[in-house]
C-alpha positions as CSV (number, residue, x, y, z in Angstrom):
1,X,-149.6,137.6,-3.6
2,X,-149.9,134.9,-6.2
3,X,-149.7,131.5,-5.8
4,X,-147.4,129.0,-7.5
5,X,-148.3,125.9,-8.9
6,X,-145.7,123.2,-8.1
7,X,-146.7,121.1,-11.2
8,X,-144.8,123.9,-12.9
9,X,-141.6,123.9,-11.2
10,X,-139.2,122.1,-12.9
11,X,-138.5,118.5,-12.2
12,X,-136.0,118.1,-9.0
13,X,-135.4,114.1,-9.5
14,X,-132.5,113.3,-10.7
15,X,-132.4,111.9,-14.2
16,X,-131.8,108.1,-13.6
17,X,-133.9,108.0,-10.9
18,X,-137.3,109.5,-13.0
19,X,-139.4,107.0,-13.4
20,X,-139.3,107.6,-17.7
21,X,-135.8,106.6,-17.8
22,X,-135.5,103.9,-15.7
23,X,-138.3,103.1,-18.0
24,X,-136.3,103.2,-20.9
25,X,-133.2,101.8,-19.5
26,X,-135.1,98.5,-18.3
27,X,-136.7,97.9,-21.7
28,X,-133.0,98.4,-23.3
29,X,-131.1,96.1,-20.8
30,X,-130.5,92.7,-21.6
31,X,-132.3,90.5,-19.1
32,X,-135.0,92.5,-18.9
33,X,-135.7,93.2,-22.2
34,X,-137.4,89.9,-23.2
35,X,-140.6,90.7,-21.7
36,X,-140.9,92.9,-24.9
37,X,-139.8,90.1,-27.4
38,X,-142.2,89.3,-30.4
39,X,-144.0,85.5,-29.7
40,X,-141.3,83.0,-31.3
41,X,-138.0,84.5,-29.2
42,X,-139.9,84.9,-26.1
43,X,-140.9,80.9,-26.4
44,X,-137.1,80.5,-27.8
45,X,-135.8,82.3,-24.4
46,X,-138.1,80.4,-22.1
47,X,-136.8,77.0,-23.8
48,X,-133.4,78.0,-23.6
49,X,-133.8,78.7,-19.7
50,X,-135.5,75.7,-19.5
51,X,-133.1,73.9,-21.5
52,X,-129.8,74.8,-19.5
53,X,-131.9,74.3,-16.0
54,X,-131.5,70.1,-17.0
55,X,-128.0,70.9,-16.5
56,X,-128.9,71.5,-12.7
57,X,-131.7,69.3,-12.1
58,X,-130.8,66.4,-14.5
59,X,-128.1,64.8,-12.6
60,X,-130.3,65.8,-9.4
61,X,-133.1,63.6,-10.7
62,X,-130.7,61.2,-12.0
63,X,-129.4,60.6,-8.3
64,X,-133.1,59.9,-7.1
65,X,-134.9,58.0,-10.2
66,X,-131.5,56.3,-11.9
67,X,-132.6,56.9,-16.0
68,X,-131.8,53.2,-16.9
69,X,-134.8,51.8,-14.2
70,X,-137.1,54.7,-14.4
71,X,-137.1,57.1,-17.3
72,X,-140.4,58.1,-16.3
73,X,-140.0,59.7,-12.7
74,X,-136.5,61.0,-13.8
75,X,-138.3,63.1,-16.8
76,X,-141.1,64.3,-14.3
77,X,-138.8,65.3,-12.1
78,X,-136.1,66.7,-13.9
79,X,-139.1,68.7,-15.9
80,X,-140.4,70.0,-12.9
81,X,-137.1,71.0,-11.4
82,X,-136.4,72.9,-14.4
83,X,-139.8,74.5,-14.9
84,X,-139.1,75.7,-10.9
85,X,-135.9,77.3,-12.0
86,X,-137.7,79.0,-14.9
87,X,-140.2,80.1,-12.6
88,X,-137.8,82.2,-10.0
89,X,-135.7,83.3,-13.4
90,X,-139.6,84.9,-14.7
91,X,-140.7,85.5,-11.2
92,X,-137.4,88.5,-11.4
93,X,-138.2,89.6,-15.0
94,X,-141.5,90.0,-13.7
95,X,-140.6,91.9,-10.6
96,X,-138.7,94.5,-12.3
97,X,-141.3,95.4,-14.9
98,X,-144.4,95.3,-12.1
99,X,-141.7,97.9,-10.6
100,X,-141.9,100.1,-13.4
101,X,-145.5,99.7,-13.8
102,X,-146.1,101.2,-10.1
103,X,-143.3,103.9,-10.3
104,X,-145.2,104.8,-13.4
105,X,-148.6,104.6,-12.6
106,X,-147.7,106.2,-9.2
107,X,-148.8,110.5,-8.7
108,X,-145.6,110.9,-6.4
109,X,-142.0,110.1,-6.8
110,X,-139.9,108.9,-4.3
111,X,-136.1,110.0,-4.6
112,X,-132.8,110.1,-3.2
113,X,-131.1,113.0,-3.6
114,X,-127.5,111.8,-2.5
115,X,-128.1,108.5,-0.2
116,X,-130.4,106.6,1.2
117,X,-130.3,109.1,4.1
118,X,-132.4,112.0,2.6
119,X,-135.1,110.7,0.6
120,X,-137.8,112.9,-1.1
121,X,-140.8,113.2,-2.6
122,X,-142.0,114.7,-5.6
123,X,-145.4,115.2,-7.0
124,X,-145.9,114.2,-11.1
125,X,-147.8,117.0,-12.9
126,X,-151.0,116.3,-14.4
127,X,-148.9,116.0,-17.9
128,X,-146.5,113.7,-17.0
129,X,-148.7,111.3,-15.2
130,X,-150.8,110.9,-18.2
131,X,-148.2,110.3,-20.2
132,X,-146.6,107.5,-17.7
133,X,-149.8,106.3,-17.4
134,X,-150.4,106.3,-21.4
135,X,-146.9,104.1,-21.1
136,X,-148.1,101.8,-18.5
137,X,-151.6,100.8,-20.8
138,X,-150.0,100.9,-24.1
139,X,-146.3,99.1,-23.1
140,X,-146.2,98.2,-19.8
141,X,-149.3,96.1,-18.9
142,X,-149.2,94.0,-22.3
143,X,-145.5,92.8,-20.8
144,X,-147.2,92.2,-17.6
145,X,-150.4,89.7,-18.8
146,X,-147.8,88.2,-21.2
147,X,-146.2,87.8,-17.8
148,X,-149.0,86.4,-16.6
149,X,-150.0,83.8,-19.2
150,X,-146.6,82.4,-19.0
151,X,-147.0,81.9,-15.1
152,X,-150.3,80.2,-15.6
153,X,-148.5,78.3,-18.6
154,X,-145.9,77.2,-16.1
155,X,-148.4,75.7,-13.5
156,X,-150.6,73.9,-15.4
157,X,-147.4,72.4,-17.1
158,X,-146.7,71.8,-13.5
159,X,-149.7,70.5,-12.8
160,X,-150.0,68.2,-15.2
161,X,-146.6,66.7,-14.1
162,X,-147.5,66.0,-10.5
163,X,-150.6,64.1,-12.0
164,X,-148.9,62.1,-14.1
165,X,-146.3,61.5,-11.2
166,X,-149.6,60.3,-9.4
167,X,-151.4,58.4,-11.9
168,X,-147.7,56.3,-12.6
C-alpha cells in the first residue's frame, strides 16, 4: 500500500487564519503598518504619538510641578509621561508583528475551524515554511530590530530624564 505524504495534501486552514495572510493583512492595516515606514514617517509617527500624549500628561504634570514655578520638573515629567504612553502604544505595534514572526517561523499551525471549541493543527510543508521563513528574515525581523532600536531609543531618553530629574 503506499504511503501518503501529508505535506501534499492540500492546505485545511482556513484562509484568514494562514499565517501568509494574516501576514499581509497586518502589513496593510493602518496601525500596524508603520513598523514598515521608510525612516522620516516612522520618526514623524513616533513624534506625533508623542506629541498628542502632552495632551494627557501635560495638565497631569501641570497639577504636580505648576509651569510658572518650575518649568523644569513639569517638562521632565510631562516628557516622561508621554514617552510612557509611547512606549505601551509601540509595546502593541510590536506585539502584533513578533506575532506574525512566530506564526511564521513556526512548522505547525494552530487553527480553528468554527470556534474556539475545536482547534487544530496543521503541519507547514517543507515549501511553505521556507518561504515564511524567507518572509520572516527578509521582512519581518528588520520591522522587529527597528522595533527594537526605538525601545532602546525610548529608555535611554528615559533615562536621561530621571538623571536630570536627579541632578536638578
Amino acid at each position: 500500500m503506499p504511503t501518503i505524504d501529508p505535506s501534499s495534501w492540500p492546505c485545511p486552514v482556513p484562509k484568514d487564519q494562514q499565517p501568509l495572510e494574516e501576514y499581509q493583512a497586518l502589513k496593510e492595516s493602518g496601525f500596524f503598518r508603520w513598523g514598515t515606514l521608510e525612516h522620516r514617517p516612522y520618526l514623524r509617527q513616533l513624534f506625533w504619538i508623542w506629541s498628542l500624549s502632552w495632551i494627557v500628561t501635560g495638565p497631569v504634570a501641570a497639577a504636580s510641578f505648576p509651569f510658572d514655578k518650575d518649568p523644569l520638573h513639569f517638562g521632565i515629567s510631562a516628557s516622561a509621561g508621554a514617552i510612557l504612553l509611547l512606549v505601551l502604544v509601540w509595546s502593541r505595534l510590536y506585539l502584533g508583528w513578533k506575532y506574525i514572526c512566530d506564526r511564521l517561523n513556526d512548522p505547525v499551525i494552530s487553527y480553528e475551524e468554527s470556534g474556539w471549541y475545536d482547534g487544530q493543527l496543521w503541519e507547514k510543508s517543507p515549501e511553505a515554511l521556507a518561504q515564511d521563513r524567507l518572509i520572516v528574515t527578509y521582512q519581518v525581523k528588520p520591522i522587529l530590530q527597528r522595533l527594537h532600536w526605538t525601545f532602546a531609543g525610548l529608555g535611554i531618553v528615559l533615562g536621561t530624564e530621571t538623571i536630570s530629574w536627579v541632578c536638578f
